[in-house]
PDB file with SEQRES, HELIX, SHEET and CRYST1 records, atoms N, CA, C and O in Angstrom:
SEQRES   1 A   66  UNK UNK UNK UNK UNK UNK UNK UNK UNK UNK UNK UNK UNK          
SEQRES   2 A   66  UNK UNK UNK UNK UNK UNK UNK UNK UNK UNK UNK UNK UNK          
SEQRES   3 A   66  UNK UNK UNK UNK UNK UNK UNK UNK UNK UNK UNK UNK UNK          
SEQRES   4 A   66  UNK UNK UNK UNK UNK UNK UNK UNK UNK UNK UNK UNK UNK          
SEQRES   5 A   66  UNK UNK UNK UNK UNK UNK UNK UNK UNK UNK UNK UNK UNK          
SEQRES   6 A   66  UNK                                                          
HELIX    1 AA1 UNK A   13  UNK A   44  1                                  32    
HELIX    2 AA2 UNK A   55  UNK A   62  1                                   8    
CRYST1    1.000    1.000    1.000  90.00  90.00  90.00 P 1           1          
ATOM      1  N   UNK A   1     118.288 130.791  99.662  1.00  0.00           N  
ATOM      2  CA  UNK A   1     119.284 131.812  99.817  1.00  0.00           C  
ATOM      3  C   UNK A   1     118.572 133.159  99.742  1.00  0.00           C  
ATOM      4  O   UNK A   1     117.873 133.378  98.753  1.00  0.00           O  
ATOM      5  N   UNK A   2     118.694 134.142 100.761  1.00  0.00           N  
ATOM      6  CA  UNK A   2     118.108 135.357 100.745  1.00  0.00           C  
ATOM      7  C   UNK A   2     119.554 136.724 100.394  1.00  0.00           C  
ATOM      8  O   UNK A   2     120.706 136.716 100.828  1.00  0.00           O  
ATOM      9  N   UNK A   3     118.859 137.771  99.457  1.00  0.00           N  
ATOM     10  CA  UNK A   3     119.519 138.510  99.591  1.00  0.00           C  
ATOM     11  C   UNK A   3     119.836 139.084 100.754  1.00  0.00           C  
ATOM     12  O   UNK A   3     119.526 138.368 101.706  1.00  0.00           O  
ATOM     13  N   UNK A   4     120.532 140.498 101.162  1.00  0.00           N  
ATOM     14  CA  UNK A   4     120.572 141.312 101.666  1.00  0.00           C  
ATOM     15  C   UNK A   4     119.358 142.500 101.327  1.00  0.00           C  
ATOM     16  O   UNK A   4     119.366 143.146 100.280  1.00  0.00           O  
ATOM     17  N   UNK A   5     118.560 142.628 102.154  1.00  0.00           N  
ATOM     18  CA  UNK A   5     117.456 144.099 102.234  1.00  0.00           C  
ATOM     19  C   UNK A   5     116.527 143.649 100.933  1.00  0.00           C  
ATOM     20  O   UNK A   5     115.943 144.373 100.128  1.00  0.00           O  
ATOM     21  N   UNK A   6     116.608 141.899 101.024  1.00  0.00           N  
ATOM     22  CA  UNK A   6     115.341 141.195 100.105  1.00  0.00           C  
ATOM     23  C   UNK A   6     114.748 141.178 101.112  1.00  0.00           C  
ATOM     24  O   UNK A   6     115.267 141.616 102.139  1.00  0.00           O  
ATOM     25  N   UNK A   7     113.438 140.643 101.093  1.00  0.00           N  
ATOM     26  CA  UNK A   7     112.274 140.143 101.404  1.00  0.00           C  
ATOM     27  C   UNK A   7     111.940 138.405 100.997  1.00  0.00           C  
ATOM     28  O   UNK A   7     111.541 137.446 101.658  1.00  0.00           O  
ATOM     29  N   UNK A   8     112.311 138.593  99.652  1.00  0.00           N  
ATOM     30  CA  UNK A   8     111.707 137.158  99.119  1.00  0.00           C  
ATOM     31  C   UNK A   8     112.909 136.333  99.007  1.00  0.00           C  
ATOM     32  O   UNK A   8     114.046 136.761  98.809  1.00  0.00           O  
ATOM     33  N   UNK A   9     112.577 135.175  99.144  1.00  0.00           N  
ATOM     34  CA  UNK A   9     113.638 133.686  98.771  1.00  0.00           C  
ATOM     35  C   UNK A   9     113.903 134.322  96.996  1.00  0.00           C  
ATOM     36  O   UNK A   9     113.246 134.891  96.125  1.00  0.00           O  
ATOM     37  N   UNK A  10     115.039 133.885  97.163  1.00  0.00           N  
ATOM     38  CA  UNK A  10     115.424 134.118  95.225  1.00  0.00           C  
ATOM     39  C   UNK A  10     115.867 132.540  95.555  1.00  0.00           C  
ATOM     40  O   UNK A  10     116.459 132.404  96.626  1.00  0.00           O  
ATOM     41  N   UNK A  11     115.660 131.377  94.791  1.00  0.00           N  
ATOM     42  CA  UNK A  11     115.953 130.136  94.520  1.00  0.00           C  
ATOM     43  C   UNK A  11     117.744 130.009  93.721  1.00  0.00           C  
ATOM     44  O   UNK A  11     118.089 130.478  92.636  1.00  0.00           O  
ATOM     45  N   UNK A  12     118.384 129.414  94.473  1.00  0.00           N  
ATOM     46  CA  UNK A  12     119.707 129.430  94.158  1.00  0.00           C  
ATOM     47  C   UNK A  12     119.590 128.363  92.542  1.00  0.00           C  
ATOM     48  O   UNK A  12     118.852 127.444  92.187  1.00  0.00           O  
ATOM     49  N   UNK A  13     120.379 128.868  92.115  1.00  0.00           N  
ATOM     50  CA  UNK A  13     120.489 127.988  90.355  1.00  0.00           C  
ATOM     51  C   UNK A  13     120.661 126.655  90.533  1.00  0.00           C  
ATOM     52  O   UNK A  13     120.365 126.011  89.527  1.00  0.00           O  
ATOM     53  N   UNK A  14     121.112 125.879  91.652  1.00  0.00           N  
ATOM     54  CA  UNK A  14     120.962 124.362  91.869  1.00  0.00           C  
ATOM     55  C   UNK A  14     119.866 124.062  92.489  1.00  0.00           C  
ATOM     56  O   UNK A  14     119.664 122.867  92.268  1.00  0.00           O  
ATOM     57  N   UNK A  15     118.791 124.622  93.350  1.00  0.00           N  
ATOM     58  CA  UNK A  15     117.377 123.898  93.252  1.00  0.00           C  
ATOM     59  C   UNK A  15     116.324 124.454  92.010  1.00  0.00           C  
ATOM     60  O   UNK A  15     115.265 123.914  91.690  1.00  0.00           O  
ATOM     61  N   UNK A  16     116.736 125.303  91.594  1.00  0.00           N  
ATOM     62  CA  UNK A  16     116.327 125.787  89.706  1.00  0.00           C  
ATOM     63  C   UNK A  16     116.239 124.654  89.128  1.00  0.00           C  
ATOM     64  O   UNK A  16     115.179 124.074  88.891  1.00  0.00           O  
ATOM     65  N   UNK A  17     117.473 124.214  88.830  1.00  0.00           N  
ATOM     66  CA  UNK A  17     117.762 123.103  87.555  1.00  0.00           C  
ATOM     67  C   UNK A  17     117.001 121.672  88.138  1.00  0.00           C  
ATOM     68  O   UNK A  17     116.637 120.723  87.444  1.00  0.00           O  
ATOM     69  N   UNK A  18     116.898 121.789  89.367  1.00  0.00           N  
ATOM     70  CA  UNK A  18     116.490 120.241  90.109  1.00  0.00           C  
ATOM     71  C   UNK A  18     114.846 120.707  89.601  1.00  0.00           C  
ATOM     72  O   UNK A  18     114.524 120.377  88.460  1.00  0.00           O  
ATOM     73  N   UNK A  19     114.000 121.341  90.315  1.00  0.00           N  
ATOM     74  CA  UNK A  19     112.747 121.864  90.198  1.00  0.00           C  
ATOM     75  C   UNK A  19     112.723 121.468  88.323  1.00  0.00           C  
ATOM     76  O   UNK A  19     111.859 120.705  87.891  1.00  0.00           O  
ATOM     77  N   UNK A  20     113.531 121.956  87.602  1.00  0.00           N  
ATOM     78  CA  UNK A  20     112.931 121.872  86.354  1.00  0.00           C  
ATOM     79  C   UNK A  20     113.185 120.212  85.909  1.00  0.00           C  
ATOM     80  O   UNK A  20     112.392 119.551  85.238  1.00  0.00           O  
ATOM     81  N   UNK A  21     114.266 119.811  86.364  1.00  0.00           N  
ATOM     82  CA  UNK A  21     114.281 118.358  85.530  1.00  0.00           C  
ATOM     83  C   UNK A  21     113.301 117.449  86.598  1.00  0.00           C  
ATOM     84  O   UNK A  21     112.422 116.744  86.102  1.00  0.00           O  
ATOM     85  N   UNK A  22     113.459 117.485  87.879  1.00  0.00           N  
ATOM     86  CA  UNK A  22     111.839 116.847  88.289  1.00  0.00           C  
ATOM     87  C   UNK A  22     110.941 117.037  87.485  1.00  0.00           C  
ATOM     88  O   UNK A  22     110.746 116.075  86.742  1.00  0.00           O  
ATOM     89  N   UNK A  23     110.059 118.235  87.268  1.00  0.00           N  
ATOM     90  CA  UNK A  23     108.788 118.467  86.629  1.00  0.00           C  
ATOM     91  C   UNK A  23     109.631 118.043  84.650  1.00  0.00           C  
ATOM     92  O   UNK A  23     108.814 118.454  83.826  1.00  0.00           O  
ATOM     93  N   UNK A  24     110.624 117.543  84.077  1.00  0.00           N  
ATOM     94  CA  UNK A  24     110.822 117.241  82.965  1.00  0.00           C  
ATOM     95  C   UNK A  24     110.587 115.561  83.264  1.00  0.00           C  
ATOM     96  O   UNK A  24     109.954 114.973  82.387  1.00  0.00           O  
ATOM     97  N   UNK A  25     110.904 115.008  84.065  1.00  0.00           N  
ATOM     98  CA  UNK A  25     110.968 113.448  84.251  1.00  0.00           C  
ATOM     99  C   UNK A  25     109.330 113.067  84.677  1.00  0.00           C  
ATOM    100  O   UNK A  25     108.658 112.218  84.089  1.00  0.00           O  
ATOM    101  N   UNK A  26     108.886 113.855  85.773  1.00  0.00           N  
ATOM    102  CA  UNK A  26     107.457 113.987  86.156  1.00  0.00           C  
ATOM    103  C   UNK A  26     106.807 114.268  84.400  1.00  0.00           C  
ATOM    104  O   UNK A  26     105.636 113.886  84.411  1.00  0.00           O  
ATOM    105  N   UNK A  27     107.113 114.684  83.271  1.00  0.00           N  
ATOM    106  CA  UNK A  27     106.218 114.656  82.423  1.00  0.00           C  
ATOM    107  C   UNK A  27     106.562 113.786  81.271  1.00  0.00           C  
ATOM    108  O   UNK A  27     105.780 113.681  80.326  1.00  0.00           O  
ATOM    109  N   UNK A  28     107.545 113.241  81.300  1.00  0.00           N  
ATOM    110  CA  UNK A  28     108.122 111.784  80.955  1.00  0.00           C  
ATOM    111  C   UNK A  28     107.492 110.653  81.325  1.00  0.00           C  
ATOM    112  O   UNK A  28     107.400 109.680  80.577  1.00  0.00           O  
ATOM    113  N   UNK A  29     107.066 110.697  82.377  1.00  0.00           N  
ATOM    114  CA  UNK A  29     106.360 109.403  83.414  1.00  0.00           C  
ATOM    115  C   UNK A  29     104.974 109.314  83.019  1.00  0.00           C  
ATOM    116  O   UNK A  29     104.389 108.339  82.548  1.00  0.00           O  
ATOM    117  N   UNK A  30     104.422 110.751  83.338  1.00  0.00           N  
ATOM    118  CA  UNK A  30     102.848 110.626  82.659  1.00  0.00           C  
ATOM    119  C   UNK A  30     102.589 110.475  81.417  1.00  0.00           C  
ATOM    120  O   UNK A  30     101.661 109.732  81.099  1.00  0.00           O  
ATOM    121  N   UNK A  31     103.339 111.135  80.449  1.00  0.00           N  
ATOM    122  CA  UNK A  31     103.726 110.837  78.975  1.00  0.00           C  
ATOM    123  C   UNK A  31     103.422 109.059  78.520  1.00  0.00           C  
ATOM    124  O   UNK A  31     102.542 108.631  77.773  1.00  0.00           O  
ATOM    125  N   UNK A  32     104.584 108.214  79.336  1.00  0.00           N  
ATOM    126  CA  UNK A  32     104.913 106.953  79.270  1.00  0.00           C  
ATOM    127  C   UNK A  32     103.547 106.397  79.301  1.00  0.00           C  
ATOM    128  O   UNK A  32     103.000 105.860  78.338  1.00  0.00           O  
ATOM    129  N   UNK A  33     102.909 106.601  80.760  1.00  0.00           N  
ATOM    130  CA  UNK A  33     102.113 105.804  80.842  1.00  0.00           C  
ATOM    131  C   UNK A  33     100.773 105.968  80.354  1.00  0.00           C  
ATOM    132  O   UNK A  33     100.042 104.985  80.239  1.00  0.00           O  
ATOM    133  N   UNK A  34     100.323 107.312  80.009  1.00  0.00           N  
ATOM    134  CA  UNK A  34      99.376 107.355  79.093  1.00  0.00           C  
ATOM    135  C   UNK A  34      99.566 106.472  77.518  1.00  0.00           C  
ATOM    136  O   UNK A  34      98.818 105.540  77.223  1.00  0.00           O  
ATOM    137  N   UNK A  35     100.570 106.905  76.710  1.00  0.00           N  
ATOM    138  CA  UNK A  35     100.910 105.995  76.106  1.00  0.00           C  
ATOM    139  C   UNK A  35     100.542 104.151  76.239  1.00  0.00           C  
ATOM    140  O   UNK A  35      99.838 103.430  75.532  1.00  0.00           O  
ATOM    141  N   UNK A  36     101.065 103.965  77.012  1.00  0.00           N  
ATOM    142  CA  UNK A  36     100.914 102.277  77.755  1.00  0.00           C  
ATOM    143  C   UNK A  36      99.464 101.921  77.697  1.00  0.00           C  
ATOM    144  O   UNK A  36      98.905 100.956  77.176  1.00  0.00           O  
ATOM    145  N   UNK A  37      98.962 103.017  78.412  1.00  0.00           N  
ATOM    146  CA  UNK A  37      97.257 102.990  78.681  1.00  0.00           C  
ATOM    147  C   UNK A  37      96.394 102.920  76.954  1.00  0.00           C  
ATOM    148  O   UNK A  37      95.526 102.161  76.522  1.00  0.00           O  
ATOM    149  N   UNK A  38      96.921 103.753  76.505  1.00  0.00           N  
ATOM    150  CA  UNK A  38      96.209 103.845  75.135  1.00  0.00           C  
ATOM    151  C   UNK A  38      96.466 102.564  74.353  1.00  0.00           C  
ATOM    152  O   UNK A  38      95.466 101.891  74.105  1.00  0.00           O  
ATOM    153  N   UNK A  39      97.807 102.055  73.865  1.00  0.00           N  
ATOM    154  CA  UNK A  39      97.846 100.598  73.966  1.00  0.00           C  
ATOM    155  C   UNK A  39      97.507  99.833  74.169  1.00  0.00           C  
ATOM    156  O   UNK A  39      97.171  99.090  73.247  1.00  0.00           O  
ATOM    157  N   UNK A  40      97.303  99.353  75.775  1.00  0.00           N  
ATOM    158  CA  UNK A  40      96.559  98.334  76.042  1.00  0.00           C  
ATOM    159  C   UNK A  40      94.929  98.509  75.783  1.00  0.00           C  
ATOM    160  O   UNK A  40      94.199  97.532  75.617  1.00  0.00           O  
ATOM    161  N   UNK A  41      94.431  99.938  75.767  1.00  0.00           N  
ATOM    162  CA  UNK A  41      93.216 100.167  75.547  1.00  0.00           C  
ATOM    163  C   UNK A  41      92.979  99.647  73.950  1.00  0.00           C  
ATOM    164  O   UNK A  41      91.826  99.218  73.939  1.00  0.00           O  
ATOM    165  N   UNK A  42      93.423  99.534  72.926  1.00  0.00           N  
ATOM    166  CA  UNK A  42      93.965  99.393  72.062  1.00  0.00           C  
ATOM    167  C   UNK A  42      94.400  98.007  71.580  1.00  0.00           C  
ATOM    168  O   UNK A  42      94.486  97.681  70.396  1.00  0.00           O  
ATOM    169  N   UNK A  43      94.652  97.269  72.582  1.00  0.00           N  
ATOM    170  CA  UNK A  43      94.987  96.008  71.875  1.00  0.00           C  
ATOM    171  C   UNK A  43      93.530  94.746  72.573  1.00  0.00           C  
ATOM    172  O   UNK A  43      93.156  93.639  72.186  1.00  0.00           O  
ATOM    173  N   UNK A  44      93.158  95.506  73.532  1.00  0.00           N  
ATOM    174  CA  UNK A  44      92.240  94.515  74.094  1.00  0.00           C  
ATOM    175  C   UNK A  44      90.888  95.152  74.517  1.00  0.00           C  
ATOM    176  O   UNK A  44      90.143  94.414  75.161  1.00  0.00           O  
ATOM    177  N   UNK A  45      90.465  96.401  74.252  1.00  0.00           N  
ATOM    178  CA  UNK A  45      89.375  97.296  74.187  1.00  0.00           C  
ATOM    179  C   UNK A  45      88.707  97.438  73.516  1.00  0.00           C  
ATOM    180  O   UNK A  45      87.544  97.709  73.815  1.00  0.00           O  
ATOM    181  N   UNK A  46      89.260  97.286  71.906  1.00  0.00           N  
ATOM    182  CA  UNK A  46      88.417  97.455  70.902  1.00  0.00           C  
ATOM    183  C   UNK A  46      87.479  97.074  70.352  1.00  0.00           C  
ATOM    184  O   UNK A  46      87.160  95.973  70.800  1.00  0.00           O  
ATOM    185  N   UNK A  47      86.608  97.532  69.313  1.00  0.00           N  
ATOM    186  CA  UNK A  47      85.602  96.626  68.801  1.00  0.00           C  
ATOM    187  C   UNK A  47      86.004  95.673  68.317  1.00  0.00           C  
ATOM    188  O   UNK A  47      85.213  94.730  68.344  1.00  0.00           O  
ATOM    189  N   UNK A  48      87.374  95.417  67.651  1.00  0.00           N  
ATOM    190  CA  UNK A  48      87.514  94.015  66.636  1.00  0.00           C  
ATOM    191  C   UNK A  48      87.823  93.011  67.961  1.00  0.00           C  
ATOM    192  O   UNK A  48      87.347  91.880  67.864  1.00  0.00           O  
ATOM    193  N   UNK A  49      88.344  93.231  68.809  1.00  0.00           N  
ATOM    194  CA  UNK A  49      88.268  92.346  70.008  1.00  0.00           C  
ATOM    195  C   UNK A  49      87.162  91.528  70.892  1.00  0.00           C  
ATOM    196  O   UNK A  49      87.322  90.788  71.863  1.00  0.00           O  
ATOM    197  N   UNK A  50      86.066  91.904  70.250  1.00  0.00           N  
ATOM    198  CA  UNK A  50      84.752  91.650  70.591  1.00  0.00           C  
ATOM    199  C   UNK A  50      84.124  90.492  70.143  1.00  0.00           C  
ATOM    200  O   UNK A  50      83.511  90.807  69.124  1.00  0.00           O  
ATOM    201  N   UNK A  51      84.020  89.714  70.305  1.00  0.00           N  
ATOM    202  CA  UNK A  51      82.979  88.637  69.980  1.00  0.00           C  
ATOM    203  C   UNK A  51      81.490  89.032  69.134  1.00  0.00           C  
ATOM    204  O   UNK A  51      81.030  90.095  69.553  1.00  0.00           O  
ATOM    205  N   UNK A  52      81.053  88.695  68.558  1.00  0.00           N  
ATOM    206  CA  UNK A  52      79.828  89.096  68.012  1.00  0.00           C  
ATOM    207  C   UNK A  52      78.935  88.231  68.726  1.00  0.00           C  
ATOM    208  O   UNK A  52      79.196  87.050  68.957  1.00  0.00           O  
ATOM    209  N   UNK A  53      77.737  88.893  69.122  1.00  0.00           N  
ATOM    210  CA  UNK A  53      76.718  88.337  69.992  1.00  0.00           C  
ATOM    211  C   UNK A  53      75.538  89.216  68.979  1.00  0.00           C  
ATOM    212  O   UNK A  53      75.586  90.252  68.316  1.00  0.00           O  
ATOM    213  N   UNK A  54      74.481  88.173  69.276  1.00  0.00           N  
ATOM    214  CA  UNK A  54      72.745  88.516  68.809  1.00  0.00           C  
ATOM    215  C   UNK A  54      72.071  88.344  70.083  1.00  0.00           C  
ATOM    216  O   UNK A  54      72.532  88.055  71.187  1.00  0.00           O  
ATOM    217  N   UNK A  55      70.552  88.649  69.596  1.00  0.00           N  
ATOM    218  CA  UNK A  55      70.221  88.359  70.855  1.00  0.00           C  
ATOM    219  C   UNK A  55      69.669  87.312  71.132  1.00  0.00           C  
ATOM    220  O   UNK A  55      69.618  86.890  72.288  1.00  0.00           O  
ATOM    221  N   UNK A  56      69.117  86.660  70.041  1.00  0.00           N  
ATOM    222  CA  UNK A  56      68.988  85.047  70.566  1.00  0.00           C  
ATOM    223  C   UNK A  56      70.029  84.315  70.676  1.00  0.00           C  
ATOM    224  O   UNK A  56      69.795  83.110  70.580  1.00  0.00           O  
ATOM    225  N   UNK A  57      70.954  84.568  70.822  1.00  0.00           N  
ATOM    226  CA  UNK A  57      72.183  83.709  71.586  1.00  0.00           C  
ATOM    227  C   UNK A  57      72.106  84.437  73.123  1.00  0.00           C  
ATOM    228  O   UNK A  57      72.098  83.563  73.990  1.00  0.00           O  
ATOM    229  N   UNK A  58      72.056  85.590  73.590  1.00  0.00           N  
ATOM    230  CA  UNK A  58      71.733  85.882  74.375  1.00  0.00           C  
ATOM    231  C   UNK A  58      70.612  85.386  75.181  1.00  0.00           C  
ATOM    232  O   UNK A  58      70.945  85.067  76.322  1.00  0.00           O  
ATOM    233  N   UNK A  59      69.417  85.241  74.903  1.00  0.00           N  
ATOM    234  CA  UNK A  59      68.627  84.813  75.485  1.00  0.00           C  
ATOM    235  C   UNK A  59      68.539  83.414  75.678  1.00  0.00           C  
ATOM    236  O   UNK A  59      68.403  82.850  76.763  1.00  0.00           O  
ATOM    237  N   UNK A  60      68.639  82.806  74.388  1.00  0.00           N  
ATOM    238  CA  UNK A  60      68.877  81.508  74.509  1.00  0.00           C  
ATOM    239  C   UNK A  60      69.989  80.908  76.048  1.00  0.00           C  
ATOM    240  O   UNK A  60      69.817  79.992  76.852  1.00  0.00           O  
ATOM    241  N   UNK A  61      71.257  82.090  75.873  1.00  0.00           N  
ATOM    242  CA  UNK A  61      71.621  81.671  77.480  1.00  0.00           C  
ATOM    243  C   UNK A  61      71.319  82.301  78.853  1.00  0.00           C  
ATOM    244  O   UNK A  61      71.779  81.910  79.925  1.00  0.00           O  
ATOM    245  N   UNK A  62      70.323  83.522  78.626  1.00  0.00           N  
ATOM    246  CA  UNK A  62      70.323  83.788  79.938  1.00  0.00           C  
ATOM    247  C   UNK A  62      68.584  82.419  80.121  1.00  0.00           C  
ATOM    248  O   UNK A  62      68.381  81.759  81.140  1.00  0.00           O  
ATOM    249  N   UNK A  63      68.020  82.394  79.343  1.00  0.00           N  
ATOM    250  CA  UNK A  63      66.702  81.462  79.571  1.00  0.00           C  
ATOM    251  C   UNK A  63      67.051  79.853  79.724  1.00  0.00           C  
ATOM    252  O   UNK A  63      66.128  79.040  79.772  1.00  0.00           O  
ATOM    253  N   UNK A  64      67.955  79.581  79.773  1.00  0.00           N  
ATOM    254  CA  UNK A  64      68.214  77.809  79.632  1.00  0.00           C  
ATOM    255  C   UNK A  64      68.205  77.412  80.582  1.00  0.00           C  
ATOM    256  O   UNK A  64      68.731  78.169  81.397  1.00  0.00           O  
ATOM    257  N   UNK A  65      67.660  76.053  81.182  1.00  0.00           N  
ATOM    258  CA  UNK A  65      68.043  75.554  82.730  1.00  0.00           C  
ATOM    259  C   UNK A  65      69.266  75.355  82.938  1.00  0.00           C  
ATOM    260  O   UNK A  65      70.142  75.468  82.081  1.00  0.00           O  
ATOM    261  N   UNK A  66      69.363  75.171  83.612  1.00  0.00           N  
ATOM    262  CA  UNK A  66      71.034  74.801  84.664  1.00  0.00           C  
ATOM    263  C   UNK A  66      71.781  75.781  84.363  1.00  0.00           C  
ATOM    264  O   UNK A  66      72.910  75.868  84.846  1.00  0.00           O  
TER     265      UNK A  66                                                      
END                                                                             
């Protein structure tokens, strides 16, 4: 919507409120899934999730036949 003897777009108050709750849901979404990400990083990333290895178990299997 343009004034009269404007120049610039002035944004009418109903694509205002849209523009802001997009970019509120858009930071809801990234919010979410960072969250999610840290979690799963978190439940299956960690050190206690790890197996303990040496290195003669290591070698022992990369050196064995078959």
């Amino acid at each position: 919507m343009m004034r009269e003897g404007s120049q610039h777009a002035v944004p009418s108050s109903r694509s205002a409120r849209w523009a802001v709750r997009l970019r509120v849901q858009l930071a809801i979404a990234i919010a979410a899934k960072l969250v999610l990400l840290v979690l799963l990083y978190a439940l299956f990333f960690t050190s206690t999730q790890r197996p303990p290895v040496d290195a003669s178990a290591v070698a022992s299997r990369f050196f064995s036949p078959g």
